[in-house]
MMTF fields as JSON, N, C-alpha, C and O atoms, coordinates in Angstrom:
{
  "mmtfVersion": "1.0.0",
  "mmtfProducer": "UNKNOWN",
  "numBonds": 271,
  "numAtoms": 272,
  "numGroups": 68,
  "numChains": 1,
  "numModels": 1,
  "chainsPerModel": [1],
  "groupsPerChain": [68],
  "chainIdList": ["A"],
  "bondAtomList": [4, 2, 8, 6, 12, 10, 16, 14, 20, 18, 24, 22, 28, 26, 32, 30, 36, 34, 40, 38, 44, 42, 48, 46, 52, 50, 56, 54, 60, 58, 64, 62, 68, 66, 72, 70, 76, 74, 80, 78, 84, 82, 88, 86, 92, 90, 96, 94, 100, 98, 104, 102, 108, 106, 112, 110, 116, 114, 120, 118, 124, 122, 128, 126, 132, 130, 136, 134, 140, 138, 144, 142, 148, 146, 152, 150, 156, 154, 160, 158, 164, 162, 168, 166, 172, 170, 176, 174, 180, 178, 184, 182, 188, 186, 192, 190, 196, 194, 200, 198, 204, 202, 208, 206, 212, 210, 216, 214, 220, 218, 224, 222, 228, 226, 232, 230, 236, 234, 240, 238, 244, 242, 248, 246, 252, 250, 256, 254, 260, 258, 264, 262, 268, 266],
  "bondOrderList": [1, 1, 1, 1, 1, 1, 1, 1, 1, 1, 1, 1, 1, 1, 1, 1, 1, 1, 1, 1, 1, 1, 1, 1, 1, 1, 1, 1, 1, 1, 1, 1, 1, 1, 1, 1, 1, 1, 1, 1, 1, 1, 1, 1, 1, 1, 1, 1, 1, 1, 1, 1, 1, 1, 1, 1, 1, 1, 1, 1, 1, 1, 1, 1, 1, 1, 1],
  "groupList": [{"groupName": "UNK", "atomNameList": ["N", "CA", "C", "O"], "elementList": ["N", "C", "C", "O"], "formalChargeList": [0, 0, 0, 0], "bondAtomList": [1, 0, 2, 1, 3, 2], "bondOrderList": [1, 1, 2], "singleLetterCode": "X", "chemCompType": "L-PEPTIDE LINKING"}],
  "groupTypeList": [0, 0, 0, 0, 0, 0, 0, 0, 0, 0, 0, 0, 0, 0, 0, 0, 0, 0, 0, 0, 0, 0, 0, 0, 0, 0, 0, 0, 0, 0, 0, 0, 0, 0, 0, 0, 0, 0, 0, 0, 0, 0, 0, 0, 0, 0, 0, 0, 0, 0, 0, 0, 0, 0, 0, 0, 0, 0, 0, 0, 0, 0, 0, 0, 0, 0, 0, 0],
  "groupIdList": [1, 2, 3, 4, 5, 6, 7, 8, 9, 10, 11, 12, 13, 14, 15, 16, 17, 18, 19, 20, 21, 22, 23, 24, 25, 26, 27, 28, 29, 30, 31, 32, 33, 34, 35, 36, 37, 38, 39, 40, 41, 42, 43, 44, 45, 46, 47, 48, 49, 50, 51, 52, 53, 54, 55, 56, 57, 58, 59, 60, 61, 62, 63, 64, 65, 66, 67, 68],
  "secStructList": [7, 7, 2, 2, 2, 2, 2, 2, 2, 2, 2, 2, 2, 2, 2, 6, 6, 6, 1, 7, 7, 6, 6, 1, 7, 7, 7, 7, 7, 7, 2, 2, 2, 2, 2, 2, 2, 2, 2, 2, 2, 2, 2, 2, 2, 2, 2, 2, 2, 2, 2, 2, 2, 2, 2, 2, 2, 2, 2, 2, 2, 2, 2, 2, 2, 2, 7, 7],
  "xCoordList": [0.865, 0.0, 0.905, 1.768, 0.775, 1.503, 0.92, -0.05, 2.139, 1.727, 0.179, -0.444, -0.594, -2.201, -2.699, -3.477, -2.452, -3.083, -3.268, -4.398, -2.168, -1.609, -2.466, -2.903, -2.471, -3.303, -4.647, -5.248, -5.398, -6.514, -7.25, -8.442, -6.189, -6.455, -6.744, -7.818, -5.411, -5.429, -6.786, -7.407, -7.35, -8.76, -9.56, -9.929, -10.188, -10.733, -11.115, -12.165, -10.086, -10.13, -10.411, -11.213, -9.798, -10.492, -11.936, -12.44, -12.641, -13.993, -14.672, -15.847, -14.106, -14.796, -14.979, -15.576, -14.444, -14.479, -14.209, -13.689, -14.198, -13.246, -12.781, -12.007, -13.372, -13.334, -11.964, -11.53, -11.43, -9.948, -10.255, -11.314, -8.966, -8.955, -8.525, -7.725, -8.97, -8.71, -7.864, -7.418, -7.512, -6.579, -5.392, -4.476, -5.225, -3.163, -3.517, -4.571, -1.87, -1.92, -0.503, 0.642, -1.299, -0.578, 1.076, 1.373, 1.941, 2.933, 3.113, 3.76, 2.601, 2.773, 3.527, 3.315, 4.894, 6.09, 5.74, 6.663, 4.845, 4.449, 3.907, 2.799, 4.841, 4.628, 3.181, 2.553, 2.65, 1.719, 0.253, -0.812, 0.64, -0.593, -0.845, -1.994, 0.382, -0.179, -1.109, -2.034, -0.509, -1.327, -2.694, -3.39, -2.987, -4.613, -5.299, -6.263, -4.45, -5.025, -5.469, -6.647, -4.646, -4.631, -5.89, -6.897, -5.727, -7.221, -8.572, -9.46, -8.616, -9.476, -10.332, -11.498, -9.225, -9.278, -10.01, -10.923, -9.449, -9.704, -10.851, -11.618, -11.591, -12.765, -13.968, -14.914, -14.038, -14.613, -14.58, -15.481, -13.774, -13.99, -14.739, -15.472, -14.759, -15.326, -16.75, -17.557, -17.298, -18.538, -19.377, -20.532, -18.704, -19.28, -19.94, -20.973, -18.199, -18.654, -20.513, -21.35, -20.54, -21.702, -22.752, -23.74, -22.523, -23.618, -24.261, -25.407, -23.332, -23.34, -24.55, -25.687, -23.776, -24.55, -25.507, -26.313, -26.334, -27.229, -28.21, -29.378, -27.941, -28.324, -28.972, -30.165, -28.331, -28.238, -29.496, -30.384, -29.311, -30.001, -31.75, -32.782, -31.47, -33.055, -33.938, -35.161, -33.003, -33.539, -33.875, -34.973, -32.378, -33.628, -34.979, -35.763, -34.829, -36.099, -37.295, -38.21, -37.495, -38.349, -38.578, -39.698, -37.539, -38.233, -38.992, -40.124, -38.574, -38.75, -40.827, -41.699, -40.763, -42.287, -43.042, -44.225, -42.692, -42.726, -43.937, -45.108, -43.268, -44.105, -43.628, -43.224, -44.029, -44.404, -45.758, -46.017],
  "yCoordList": [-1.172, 0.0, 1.226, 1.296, 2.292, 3.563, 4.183, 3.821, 5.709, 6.376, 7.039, 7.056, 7.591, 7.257, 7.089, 7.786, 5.301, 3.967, 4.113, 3.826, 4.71, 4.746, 5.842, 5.727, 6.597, 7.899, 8.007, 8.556, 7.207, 6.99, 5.678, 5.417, 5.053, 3.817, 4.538, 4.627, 5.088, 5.863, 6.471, 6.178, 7.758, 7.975, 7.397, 7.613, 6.596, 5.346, 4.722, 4.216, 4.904, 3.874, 4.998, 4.723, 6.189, 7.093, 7.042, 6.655, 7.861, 8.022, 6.351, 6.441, 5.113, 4.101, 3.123, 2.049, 3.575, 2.802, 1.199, 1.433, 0.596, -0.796, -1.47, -2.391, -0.953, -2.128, -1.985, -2.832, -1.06, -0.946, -0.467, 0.151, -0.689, 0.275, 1.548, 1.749, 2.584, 4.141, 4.672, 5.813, 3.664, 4.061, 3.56, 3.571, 2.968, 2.663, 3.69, 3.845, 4.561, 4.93, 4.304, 3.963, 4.373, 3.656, 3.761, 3.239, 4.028, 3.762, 4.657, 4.201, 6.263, 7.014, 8.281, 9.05, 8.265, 8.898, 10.609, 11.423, 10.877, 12.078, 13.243, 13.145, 14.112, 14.881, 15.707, 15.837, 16.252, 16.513, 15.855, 16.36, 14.127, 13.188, 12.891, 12.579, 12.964, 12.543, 13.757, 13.625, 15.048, 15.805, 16.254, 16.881, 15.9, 15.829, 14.583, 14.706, 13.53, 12.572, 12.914, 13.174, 12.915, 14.148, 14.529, 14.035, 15.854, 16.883, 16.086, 16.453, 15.183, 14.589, 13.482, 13.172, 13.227, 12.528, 13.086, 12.582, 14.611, 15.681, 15.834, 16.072, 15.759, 16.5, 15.299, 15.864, 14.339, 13.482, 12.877, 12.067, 13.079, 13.408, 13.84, 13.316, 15.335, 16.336, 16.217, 16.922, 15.546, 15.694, 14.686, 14.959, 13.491, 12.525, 12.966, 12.778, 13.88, 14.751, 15.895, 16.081, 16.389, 17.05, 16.379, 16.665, 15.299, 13.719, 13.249, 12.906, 13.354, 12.828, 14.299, 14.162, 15.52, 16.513, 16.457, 16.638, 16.24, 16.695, 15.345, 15.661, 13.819, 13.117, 13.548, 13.487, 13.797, 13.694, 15.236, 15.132, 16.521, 17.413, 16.523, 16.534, 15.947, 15.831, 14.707, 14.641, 13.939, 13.033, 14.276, 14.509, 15.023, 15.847, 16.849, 17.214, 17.152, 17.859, 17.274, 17.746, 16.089, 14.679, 14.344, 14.136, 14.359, 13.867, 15.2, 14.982, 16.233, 17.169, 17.681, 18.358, 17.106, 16.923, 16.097, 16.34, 15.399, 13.817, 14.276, 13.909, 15.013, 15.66, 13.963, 12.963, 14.488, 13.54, 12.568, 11.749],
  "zCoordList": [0.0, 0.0, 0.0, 0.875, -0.987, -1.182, 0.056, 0.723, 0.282, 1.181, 0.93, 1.992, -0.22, 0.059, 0.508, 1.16, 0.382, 0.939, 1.882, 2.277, 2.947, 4.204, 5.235, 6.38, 4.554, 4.839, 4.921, 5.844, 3.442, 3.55, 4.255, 4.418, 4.561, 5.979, 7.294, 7.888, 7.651, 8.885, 9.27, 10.291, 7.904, 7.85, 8.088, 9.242, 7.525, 7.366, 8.777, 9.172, 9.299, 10.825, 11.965, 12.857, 11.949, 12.457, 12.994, 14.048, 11.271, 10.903, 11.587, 11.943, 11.747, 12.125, 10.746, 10.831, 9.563, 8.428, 8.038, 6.947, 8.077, 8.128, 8.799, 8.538, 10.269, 11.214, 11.908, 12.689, 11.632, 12.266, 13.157, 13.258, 14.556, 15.706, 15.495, 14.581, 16.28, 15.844, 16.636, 16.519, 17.728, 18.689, 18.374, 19.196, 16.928, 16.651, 15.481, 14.864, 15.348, 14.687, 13.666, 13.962, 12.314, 11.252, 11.21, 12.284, 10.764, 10.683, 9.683, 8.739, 9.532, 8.717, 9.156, 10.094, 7.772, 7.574, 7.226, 7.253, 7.024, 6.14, 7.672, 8.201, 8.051, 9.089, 8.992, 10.043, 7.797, 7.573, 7.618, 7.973, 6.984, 6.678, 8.084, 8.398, 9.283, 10.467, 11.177, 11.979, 10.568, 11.555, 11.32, 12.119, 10.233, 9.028, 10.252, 11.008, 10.073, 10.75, 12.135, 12.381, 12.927, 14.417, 14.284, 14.79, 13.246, 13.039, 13.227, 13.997, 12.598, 12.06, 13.382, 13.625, 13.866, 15.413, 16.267, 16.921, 16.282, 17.424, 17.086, 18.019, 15.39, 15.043, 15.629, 16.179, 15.611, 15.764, 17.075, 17.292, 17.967, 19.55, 20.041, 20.879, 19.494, 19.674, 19.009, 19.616, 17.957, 17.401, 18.391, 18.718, 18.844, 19.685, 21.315, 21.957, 21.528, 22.795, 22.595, 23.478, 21.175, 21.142, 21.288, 21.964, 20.535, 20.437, 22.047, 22.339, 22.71, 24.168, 24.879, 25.329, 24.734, 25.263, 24.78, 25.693, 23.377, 23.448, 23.645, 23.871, 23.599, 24.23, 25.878, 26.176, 26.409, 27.718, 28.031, 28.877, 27.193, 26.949, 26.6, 27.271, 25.481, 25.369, 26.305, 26.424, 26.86, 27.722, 29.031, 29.536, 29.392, 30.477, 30.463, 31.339, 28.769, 28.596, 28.561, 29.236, 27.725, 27.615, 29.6, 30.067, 30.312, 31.678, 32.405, 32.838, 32.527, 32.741, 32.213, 32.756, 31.304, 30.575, 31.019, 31.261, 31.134, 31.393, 33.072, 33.168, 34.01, 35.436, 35.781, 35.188, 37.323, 38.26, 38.13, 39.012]
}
């Protein structure tokens, strides 16, 4: 697999693509392709973290309705 390959694996496993773990990171040489990757990590942390808040948001509005 070319460096690409490599890059668009790394992605790939990130995002949750292919069944890979997202917690190794590939074995990629390219100071840049790792820090895209990084980005990309951080972005999707972070979108899950929103996922979680607003979970947790509509369940207390839904109980909150809900009355005694």
């Amino acid at each position: 697999m070319g460096a690409e390959g490599t890059v668009l694996a790394a992605l790939a496993s990130v995002v949750g693509i292919g069944g890979g773990s997202s917690d190794v990171e590939p074995g990629l040489d390219d100071e840049a392709a790792t820090t895209v990757v990084a980005a990309v990590r951080d972005a999707v942390m972070a979108l899950e973290a929103v996922r979680q808040r607003r979970t947790v948001g509509n369940a207390s509005f839904a109980h909150v309705w809900r009355g005694p």
